[in-house]
N, CA, C and O of each residue as an XYZ file, in Angstrom:
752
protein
N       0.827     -1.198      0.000
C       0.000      0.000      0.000
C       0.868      1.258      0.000
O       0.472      2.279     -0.561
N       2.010      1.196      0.602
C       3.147      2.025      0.793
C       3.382      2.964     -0.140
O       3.318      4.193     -0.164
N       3.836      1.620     -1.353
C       4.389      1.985     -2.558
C       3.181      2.457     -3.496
O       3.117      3.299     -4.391
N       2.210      1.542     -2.910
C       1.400      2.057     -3.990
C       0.822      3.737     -4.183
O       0.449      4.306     -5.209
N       0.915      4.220     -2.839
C       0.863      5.528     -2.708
C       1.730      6.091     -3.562
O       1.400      6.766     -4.537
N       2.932      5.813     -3.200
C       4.098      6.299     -3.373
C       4.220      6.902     -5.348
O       4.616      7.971     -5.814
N       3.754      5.815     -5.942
C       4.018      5.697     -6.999
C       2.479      7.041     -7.395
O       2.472      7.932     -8.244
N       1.632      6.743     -6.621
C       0.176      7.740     -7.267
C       0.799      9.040     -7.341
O       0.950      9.713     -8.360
N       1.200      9.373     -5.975
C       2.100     10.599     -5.601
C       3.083     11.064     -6.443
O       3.283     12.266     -6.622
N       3.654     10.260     -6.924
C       5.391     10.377     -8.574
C       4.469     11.186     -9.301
O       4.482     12.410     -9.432
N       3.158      9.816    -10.046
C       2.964     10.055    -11.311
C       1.918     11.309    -11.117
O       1.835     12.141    -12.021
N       0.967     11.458     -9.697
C       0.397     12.636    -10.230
C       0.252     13.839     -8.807
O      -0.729     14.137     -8.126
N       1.209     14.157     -8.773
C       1.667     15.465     -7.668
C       0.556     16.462     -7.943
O       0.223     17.068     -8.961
N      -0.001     16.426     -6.453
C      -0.516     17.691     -5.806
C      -2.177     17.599     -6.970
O      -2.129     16.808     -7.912
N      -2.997     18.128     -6.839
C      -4.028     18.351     -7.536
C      -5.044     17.168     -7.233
O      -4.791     16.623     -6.158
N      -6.101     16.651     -7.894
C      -6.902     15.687     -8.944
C      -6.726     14.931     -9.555
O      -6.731     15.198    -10.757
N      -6.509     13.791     -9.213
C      -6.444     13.133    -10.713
C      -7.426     11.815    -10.349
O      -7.615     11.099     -9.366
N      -7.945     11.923    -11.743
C      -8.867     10.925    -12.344
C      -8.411     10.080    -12.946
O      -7.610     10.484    -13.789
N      -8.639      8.354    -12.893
C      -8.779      7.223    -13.853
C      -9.831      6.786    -14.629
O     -10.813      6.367    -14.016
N      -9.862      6.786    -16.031
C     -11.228      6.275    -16.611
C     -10.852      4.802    -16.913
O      -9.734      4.386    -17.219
N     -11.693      4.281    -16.807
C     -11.605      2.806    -17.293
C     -12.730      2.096    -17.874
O     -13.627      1.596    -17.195
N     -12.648      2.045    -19.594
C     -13.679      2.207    -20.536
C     -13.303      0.503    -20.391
O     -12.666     -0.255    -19.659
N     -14.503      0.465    -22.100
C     -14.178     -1.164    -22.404
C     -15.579     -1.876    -22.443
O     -16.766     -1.737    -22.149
N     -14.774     -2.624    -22.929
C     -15.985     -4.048    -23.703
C     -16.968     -4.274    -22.359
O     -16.230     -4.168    -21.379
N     -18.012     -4.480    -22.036
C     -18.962     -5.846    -21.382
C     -18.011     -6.782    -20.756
O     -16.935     -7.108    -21.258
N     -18.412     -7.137    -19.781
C     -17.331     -8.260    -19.439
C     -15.938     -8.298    -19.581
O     -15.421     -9.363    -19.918
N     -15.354     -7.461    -19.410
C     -13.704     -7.340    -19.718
C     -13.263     -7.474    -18.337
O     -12.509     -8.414    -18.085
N     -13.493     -6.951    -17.719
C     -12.728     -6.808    -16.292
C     -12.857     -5.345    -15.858
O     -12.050     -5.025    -14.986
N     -13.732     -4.343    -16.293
C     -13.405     -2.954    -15.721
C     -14.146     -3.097    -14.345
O     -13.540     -2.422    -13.513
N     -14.933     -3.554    -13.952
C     -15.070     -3.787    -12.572
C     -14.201     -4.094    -11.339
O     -13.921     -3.519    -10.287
N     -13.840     -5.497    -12.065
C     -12.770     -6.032    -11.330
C     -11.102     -5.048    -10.544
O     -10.454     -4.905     -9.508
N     -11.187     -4.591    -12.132
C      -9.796     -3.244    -11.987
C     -10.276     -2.529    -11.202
O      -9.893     -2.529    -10.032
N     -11.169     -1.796    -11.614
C     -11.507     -0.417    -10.475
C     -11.586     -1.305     -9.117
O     -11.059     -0.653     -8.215
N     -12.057     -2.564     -8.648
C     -12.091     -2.799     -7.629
C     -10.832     -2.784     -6.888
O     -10.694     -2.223     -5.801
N      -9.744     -3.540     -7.632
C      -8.364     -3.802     -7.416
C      -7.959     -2.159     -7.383
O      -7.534     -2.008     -6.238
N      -7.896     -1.090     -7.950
C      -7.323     -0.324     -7.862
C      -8.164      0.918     -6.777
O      -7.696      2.018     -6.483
N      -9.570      0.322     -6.302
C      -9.683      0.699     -5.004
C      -9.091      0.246     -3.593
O      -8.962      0.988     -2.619
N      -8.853     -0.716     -3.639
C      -8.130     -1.575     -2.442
C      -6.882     -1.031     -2.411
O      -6.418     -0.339     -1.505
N      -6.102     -1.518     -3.896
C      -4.621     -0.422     -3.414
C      -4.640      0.954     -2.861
O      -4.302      1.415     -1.770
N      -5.119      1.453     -3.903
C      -5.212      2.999     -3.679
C      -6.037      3.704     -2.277
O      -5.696      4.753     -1.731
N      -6.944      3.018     -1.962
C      -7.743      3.215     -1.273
C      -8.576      4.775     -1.477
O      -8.730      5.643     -0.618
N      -8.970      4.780     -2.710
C     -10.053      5.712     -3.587
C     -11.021      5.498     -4.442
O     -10.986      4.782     -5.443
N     -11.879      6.123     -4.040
C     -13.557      6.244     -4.330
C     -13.402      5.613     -6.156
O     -12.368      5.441     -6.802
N     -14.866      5.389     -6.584
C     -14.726      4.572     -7.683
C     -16.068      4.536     -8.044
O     -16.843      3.825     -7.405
N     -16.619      5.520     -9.419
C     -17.204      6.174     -9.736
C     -17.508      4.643    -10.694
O     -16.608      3.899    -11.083
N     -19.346      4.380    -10.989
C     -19.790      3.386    -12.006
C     -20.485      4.376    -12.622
O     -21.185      5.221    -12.065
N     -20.191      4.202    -14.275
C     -20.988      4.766    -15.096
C     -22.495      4.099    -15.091
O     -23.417      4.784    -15.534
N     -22.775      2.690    -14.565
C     -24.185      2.525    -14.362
C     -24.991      3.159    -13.617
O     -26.208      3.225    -13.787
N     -24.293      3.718    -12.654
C     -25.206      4.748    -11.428
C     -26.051      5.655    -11.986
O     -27.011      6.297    -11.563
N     -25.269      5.536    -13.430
C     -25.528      7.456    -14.492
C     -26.318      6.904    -15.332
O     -26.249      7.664    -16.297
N     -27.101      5.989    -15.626
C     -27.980      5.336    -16.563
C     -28.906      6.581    -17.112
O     -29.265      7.617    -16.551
N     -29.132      6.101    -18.344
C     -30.267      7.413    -18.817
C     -31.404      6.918    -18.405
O     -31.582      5.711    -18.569
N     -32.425      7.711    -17.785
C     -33.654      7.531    -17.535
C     -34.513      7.392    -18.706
O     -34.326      7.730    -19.875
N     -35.490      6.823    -18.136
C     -36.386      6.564    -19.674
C     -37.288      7.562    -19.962
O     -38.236      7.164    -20.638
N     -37.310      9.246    -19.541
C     -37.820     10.324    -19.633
C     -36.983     11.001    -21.021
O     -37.425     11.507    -22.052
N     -35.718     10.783    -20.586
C     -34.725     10.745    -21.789
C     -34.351     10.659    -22.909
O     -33.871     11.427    -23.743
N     -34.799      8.944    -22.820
C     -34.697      8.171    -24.205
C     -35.525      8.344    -25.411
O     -36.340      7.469    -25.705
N     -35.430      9.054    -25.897
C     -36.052      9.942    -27.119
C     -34.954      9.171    -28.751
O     -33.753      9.152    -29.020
N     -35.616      8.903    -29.115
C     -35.283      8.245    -30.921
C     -34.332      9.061    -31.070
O     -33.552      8.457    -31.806
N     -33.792     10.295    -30.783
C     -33.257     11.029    -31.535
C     -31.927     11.029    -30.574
O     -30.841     11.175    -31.134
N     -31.955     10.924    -29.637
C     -30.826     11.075    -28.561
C     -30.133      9.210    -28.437
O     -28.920      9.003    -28.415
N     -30.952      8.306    -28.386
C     -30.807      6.818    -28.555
C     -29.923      6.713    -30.381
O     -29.078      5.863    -30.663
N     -30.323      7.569    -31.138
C     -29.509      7.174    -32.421
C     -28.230      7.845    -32.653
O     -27.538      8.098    -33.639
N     -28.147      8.094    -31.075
C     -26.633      8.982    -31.542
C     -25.470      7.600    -30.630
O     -25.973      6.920    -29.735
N     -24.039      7.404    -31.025
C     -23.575      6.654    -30.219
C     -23.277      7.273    -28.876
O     -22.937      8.447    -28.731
N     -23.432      6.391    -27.902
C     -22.827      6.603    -26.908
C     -23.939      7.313    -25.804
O     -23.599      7.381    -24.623
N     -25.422      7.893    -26.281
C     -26.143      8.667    -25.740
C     -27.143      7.942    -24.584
O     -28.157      8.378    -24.039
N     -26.363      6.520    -24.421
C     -27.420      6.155    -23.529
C     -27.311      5.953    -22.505
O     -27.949      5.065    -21.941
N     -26.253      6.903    -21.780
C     -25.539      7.391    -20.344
C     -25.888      8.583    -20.091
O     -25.733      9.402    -20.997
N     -26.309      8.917    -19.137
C     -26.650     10.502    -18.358
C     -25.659     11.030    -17.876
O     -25.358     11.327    -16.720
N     -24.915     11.185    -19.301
C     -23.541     11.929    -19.060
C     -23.089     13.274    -18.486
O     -22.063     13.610    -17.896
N     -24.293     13.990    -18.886
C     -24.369     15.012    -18.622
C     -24.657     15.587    -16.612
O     -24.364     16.572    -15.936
N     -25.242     14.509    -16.428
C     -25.209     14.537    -14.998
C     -24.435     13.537    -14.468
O     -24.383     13.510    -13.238
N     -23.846     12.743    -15.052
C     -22.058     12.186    -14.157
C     -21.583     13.382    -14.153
O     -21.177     13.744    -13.049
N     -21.463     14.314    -15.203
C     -20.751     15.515    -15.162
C     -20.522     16.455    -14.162
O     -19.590     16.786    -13.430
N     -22.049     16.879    -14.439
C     -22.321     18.019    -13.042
C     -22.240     17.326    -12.056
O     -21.220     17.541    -11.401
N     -23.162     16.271    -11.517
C     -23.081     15.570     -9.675
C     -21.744     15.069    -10.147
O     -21.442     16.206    -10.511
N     -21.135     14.669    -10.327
C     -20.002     13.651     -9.777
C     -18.478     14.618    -10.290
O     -17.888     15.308     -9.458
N     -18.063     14.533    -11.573
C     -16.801     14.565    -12.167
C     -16.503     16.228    -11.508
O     -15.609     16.334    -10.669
N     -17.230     17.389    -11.900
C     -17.301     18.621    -11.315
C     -16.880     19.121     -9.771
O     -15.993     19.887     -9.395
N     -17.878     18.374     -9.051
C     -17.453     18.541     -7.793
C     -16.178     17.958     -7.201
O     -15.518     18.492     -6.309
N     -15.940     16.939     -7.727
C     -14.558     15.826     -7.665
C     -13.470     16.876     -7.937
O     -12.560     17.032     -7.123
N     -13.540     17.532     -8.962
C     -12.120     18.517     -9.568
C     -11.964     19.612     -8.761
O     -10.941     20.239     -8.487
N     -13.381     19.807     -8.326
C     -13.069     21.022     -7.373
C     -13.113     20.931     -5.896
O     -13.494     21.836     -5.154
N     -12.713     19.821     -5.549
C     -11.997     19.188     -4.037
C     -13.222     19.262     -3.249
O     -13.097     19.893     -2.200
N     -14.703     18.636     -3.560
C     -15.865     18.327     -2.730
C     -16.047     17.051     -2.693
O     -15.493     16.355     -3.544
N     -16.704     16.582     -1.890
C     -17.471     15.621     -1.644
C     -18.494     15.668     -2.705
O     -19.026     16.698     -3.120
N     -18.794     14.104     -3.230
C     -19.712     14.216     -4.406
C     -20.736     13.215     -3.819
O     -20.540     12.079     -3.387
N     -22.210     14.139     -3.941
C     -23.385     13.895     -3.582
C     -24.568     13.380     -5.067
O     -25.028     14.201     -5.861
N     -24.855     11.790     -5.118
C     -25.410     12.007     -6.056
C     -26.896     10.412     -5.653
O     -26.996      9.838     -4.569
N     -27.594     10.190     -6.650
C     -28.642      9.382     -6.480
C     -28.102      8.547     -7.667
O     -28.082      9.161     -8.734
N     -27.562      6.985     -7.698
C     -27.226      6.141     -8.352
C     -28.770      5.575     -9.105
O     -29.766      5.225     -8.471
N     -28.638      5.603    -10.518
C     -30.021      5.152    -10.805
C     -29.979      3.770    -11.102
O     -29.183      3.065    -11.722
N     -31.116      3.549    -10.457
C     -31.968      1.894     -9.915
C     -32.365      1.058    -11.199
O     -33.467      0.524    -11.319
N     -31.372      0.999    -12.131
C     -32.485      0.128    -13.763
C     -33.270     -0.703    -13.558
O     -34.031     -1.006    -14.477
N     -33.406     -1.625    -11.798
C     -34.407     -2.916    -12.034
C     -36.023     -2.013    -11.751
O     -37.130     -2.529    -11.908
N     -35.749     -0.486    -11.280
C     -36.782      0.041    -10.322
C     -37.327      1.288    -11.881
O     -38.394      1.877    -12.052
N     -36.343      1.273    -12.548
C     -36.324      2.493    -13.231
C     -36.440      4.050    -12.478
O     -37.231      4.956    -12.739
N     -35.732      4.018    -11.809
C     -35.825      5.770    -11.279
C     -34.304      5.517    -10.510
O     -33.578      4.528    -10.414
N     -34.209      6.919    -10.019
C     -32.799      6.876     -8.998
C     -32.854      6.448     -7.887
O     -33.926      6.612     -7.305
N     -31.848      5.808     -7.228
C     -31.687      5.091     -5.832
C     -31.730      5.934     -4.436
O     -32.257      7.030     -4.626
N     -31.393      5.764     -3.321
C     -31.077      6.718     -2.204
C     -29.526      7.494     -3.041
O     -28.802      7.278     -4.013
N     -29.646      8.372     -2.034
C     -28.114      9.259     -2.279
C     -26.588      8.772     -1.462
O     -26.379      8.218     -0.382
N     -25.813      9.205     -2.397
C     -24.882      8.355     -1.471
C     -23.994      9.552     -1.386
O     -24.141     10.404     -2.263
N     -23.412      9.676     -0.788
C     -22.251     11.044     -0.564
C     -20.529     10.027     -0.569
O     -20.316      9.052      0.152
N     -19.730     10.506     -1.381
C     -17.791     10.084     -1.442
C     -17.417     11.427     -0.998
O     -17.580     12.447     -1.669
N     -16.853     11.362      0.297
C     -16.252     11.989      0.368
C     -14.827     12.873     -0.546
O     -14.325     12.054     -1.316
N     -14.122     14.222     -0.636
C     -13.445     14.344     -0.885
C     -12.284     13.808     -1.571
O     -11.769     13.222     -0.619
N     -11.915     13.707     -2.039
C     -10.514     12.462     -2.722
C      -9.459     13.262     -3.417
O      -9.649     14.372     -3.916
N      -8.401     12.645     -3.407
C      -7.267     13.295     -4.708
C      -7.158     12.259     -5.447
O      -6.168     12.353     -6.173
N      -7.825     11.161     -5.609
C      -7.389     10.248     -6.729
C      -8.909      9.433     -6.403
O      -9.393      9.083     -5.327
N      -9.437      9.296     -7.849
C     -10.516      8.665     -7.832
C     -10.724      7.608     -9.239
O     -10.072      8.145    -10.135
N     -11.282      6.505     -9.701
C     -11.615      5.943    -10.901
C     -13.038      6.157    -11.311
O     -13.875      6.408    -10.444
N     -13.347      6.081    -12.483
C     -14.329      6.725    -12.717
C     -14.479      5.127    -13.811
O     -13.670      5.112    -14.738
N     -15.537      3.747    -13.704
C     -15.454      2.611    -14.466
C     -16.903      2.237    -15.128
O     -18.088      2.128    -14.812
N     -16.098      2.122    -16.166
C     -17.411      1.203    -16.844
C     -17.810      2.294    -18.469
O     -17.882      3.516    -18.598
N     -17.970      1.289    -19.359
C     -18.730      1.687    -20.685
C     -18.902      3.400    -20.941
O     -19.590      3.775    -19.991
N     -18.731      4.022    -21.393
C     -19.520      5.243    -21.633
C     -18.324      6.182    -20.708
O     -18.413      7.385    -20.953
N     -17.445      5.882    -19.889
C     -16.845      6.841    -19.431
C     -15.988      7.730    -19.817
O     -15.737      8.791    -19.245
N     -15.410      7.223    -21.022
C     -14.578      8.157    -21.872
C     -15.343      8.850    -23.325
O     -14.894      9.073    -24.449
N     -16.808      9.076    -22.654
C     -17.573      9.470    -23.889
C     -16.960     11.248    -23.779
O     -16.629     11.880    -22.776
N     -16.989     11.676    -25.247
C     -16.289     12.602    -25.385
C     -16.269     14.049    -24.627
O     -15.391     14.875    -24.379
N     -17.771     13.939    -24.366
C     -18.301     15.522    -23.383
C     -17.521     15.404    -21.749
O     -17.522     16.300    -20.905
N     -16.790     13.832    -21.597
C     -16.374     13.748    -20.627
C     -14.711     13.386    -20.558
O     -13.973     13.513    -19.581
N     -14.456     13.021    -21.564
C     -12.894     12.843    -21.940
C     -12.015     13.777    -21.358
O     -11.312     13.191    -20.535
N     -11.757     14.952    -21.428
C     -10.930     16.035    -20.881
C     -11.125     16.282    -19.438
O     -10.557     17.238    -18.910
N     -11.930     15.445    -18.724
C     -11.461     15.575    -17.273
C     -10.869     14.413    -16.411
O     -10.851     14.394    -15.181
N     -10.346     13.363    -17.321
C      -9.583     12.346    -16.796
C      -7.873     12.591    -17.329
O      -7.469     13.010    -18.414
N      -7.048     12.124    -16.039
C      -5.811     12.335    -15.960
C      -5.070     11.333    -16.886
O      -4.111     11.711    -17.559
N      -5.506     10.086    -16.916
C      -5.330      8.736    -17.546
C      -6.467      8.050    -17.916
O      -7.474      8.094    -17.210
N      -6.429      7.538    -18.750
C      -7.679      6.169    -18.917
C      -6.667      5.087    -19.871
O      -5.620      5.124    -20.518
N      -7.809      4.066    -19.450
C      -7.477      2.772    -19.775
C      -8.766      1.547    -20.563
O      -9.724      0.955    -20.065
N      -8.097      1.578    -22.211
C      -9.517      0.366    -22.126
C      -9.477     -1.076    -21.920
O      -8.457     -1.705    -22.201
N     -10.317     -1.535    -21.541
C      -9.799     -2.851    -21.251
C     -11.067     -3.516    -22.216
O     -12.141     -2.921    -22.305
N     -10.774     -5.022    -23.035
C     -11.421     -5.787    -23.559
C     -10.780     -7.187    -23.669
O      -9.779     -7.554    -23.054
N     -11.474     -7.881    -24.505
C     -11.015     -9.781    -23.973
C     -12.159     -9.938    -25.472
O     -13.063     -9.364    -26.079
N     -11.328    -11.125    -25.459
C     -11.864    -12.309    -26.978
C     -13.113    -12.079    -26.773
O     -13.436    -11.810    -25.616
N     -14.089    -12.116    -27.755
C     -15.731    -12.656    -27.598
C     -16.182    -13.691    -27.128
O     -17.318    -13.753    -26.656
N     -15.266    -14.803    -27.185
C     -15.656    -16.499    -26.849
C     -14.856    -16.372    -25.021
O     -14.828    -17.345    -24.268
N     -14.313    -15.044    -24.659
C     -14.168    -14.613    -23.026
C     -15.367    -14.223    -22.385
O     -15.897    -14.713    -21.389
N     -15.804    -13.050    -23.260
C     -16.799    -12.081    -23.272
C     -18.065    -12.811    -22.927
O     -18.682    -12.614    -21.880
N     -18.405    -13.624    -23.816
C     -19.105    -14.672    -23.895
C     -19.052    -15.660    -22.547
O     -20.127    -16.003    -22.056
N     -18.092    -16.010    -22.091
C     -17.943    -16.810    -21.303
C     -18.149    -16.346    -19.945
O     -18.893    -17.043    -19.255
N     -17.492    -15.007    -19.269
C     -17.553    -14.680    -18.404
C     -19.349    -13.877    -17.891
O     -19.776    -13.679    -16.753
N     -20.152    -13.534    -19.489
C     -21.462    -12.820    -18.794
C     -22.040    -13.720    -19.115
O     -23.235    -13.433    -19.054
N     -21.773    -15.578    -19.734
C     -23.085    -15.539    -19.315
C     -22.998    -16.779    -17.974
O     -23.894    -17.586    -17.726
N     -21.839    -16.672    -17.326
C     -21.473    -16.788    -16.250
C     -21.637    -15.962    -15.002
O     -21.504    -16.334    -13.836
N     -21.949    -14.783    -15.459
C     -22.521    -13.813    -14.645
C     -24.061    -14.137    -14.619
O     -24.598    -14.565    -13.598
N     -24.651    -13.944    -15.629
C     -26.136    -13.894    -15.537
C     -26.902    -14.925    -16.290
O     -28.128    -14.929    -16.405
N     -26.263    -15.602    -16.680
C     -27.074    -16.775    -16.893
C     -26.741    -16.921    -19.048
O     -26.078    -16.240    -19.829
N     -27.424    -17.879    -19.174
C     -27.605    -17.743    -20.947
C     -28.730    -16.943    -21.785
O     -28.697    -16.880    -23.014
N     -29.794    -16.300    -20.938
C     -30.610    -15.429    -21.343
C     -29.809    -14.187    -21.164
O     -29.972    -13.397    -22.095
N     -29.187    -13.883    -20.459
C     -28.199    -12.434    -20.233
C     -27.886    -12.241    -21.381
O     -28.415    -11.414    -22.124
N     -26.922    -13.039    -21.678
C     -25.765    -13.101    -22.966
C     -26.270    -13.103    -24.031
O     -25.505    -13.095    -24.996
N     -27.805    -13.116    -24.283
C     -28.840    -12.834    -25.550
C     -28.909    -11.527    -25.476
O     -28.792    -10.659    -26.341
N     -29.115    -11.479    -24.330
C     -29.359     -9.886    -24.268
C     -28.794     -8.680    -24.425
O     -29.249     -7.581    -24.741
N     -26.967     -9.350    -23.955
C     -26.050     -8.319    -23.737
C     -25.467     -8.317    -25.499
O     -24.834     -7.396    -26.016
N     -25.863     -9.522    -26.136
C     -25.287     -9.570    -27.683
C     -26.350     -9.363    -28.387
O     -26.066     -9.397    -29.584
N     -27.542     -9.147    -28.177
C     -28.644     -8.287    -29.200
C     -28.509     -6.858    -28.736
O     -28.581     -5.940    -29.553
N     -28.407     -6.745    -28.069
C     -28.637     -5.252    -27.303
C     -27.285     -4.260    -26.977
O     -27.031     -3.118    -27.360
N     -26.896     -4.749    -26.524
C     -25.505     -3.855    -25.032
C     -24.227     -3.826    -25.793
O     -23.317     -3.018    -25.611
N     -24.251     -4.713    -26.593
C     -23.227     -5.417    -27.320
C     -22.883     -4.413    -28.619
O     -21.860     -3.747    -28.780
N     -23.985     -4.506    -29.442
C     -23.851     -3.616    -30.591
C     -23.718     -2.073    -29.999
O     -22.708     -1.473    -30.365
N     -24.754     -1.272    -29.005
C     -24.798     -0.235    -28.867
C     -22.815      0.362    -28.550
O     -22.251      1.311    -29.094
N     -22.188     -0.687    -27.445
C     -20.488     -0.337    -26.756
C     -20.441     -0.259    -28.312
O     -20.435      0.865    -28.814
N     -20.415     -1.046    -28.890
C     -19.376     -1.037    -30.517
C     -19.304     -0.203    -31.003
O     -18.302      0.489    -31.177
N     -21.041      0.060    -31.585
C     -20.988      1.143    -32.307
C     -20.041      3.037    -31.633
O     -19.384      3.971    -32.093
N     -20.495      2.668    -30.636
C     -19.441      3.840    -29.090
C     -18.302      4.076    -29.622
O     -17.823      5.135    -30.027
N     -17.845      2.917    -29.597
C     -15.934      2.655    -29.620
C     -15.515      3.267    -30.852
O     -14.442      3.846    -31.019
N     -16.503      3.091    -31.777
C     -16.037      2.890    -32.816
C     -16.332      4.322    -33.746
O     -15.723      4.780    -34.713
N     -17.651      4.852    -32.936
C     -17.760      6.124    -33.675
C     -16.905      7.681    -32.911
O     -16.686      8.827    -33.304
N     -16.564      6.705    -31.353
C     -15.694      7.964    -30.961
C     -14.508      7.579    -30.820
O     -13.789      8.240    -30.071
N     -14.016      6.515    -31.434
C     -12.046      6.509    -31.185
C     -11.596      5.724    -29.743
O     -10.498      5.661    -29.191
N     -13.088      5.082    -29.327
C     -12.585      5.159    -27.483
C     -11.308      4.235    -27.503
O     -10.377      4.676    -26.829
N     -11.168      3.478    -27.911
C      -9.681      2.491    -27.622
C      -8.418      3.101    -28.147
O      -7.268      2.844    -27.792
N      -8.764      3.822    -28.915
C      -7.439      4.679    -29.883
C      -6.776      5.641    -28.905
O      -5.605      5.763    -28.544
N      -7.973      6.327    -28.574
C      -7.729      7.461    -27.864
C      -7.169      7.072    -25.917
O      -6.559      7.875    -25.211
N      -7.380      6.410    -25.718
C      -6.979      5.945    -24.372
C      -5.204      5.759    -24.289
O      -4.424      5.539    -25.215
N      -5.008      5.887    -23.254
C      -3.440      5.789    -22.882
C      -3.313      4.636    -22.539
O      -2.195      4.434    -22.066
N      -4.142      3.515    -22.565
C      -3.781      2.115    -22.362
C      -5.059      1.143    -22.845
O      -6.264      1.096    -22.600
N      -4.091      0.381    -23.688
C      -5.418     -0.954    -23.443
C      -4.652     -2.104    -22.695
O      -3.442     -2.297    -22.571
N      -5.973     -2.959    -22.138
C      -5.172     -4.001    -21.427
C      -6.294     -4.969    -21.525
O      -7.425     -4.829    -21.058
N      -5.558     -6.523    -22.573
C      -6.809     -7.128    -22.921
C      -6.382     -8.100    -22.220
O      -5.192     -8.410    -22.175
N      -7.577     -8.870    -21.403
C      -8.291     -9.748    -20.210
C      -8.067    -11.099    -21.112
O      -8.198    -12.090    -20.394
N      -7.920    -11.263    -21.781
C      -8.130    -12.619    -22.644
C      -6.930    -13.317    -22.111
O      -7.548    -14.349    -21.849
N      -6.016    -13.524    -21.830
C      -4.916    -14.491    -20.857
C      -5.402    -14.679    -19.583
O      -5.108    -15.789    -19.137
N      -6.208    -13.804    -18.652
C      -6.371    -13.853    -17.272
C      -7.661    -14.735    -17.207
O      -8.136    -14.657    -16.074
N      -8.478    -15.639    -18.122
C      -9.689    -16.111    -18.521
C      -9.458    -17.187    -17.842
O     -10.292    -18.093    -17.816
């Protein structure tokens, strides 16, 4: 833990700094942000909390890539207050309930991760210090969600969840543009 400070402290003196950690479905960005909460011992922001509400989801905002995160309010509640050395107060939204959850308050931080799909969408790109994408084979991908949720999941996450990340990645650069990829497909 020592070092691991030690090394946060080298690479990012004095200020803010943010980790994004984009990526495929099932890759491991969970897992990482988890691991790199334990070292670090800092807060760890899910882009699912930020789900778009279905007040939202309008044909016209759904046909754009990447629009089906309430990016705009990770922005303001979370990433905003984070840069400017507050405690970030926000309501994680509930997808099995459809509306937002209780509120949860993170305290203050100088180093925080910010994980999952949609986080390096572009209106939000310029307030991370580093990011990282992480992805793994399809026949991983495959393996690990529908090990998560069963074999109806994995219909779901490859008719649905599946195409929408792609089309993401692919219409905004997200893997190009990242300062790291790190693919999960050996750790399977």
């Amino acid at each position: 833990m020592l070092l691991a400070q030690r090394v946060l402290e080298s690479v990012f003196p004095g200020g803010h700094a943010l980790l994004a950690i984009d990526g495929r479905c099932g890759s491991g960005k969970s897992t990482l942000a988890a691991h790199m909460a334990q070292v670090f011992g800092c807060p760890v922001f899910h882009m699912d909390d930020f789900f778009l509400p279905p007040e939202l989801r309008t044909p016209e905002r759904l046909a754009q890539p990447g629009e089906n995160v309430h990016h705009e309010r990770f922005l303001r509640e979370a990433l905003e207050p984070f840069a400017a050395g507050q405690p970030v107060r926000f309501c994680p939204f509930d997808c099995s309930a459809g509306v937002p959850g209780s509120a949860v308050e993170i305290p203050a931080a100088s180093f925080a991760v910010v994980e999952g799909s949609y986080s390096l969408h572009p209106s939000l790109r310029g307030h991370y210090t580093a990011s990282v994408f992480v992805t793994c084979a399809q026949a991983v991908q495959r393996a690990r969600l529908t090990a998560r949720g069963g074999a109806d999941s994995w219909t779901v996450f490859e008719a649905r969840w599946i195409p929408l990340e792609e089309t993401y990645f692919k219409a905004h650069a997200v893997q190009a543009l990242a300062d790291l990829t790190l693919d999960t497909t050996p750790f399977a």
